[in-house]
DRENVEX-447332 format. One record per residue (C-alpha): y, x, z. Coordinates in steps of 0.02 Angstrom, whole numbers, padded with zeros to 5 digits, always signed. Layout:
<rs>
YXZ ...
</rs>
This chain:
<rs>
-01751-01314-01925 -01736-01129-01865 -01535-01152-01944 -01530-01299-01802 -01598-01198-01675 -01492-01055-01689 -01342-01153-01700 -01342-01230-01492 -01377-01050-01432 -01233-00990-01548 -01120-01116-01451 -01181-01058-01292 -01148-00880-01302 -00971-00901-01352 -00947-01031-01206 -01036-00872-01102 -00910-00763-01155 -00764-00876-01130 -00800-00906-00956 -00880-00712-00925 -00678-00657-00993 -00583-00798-00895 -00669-00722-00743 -00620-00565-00783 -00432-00620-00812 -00441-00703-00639 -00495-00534-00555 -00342-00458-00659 -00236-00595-00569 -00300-00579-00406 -00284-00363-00422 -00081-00379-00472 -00042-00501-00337 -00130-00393-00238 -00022-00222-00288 +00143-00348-00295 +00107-00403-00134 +00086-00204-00059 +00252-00152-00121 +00328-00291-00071 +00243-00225+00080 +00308-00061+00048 +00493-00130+00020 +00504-00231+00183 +00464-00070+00275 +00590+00029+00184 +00716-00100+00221 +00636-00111+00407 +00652+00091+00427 +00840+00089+00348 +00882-00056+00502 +00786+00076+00633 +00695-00086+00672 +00515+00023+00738 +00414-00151+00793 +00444-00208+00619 +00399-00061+00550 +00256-00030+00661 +00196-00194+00624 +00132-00148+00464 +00007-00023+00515 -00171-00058+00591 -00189-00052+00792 -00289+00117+00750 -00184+00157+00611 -00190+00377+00565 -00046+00449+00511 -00010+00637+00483 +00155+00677+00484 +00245+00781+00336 +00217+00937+00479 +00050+00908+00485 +00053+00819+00670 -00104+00685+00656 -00077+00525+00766 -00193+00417+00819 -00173+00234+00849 +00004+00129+00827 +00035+00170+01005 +00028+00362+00988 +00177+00338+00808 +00272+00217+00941 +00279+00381+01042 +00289+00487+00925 +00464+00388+00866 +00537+00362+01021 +00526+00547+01053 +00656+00558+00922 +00793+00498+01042 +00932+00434+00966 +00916+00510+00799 +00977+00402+00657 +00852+00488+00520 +00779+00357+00424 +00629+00380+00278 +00592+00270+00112 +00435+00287+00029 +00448+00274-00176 +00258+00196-00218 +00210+00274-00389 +00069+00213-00409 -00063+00057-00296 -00257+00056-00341 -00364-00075-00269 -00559-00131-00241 -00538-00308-00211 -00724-00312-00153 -00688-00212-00009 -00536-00242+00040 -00445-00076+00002 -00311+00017-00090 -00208+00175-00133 -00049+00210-00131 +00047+00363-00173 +00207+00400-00211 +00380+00494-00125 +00465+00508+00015 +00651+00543+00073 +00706+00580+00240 +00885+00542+00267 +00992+00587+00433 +01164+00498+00375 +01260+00578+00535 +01228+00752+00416 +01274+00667+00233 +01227+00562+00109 +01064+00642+00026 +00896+00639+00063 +00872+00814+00163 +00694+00820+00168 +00543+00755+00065 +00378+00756-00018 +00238+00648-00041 +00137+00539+00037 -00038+00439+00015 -00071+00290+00126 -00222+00172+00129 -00227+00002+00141 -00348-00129+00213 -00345-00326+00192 -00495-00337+00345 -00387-00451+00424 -00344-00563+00281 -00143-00468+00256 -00134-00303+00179 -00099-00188+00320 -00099+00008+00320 -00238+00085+00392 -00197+00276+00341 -00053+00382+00303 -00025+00560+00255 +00135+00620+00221 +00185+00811+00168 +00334+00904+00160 +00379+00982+00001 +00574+00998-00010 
</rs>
């Protein structure tokens, strides 16, 4: 009889286990549509920056969205980068960010991104003439990835 017994709970705990790891394959899923979905993200702003298209790129940022500047200028707010860009004039200097690498926590809604940047003024020539790296946050609060934080630093 105890052979019997042991036998139902056997089948149990693998069931257990099958559906404990098919949960944990789903939260896999979920975390790399997630990080496909930022640098797709990340792409369309590239592309967006390239076209000097600034609502486009703008919106992608939170309304009270932080971004310090590879000078180390903070800004406050989407309104204060709008600014911030138009101050520029008519300067045809265009960025793209390289991510390297996108963390998430899916239970809160956040990730990581870091990675390069290149600053290119094309009315100079054809390579990158300034750059670093650069760290931005993400939020999904409002159901789309959207960056909430950005910090971006000179190094070349």
């Amino acid at each position: 009889m105890t052979t019997t017994a042991k036998k139902p709970f056997k089948n149990y705990s693998i069931i257990g286990m099958i559906i404990l790891s098919s949960f944990g394959s789903i939260s896999e899923s979920v975390a790399q549509q997630d990080e496909l979905e930022i640098r797709k993200i990340r792409e369309a702003s590239n592309s967006a920056l390239r076209a000097y298209d600034n609502d486009l790129v703008l919106s992608f940022l939170t309304e009270d969205v932080l971004t310090t500047t590879g000078n180390g200028t903070l800004l406050a707010g989407k309104d204060a980068l709008r600014n911030y860009i138009l101050a520029a004039g008519e300067s045809k200097m265009y960025w793209i960010r390289t991510a390297l690498e996108v963390n998430l926590n899916e239970a809160k809604g956040l990730a990581w991104e870091t990675g390069t940047w290149k600053g290119y003024d094309p009315e100079q020539e054809e390579e990158a003439i300034i750059g670093g790296k650069y760290s931005a946050q993400w939020t999904k609060a409002s159901g789309t990835w959207l960056i909430k934080s950005q910090l971006f630093v000179s190094l070349e």
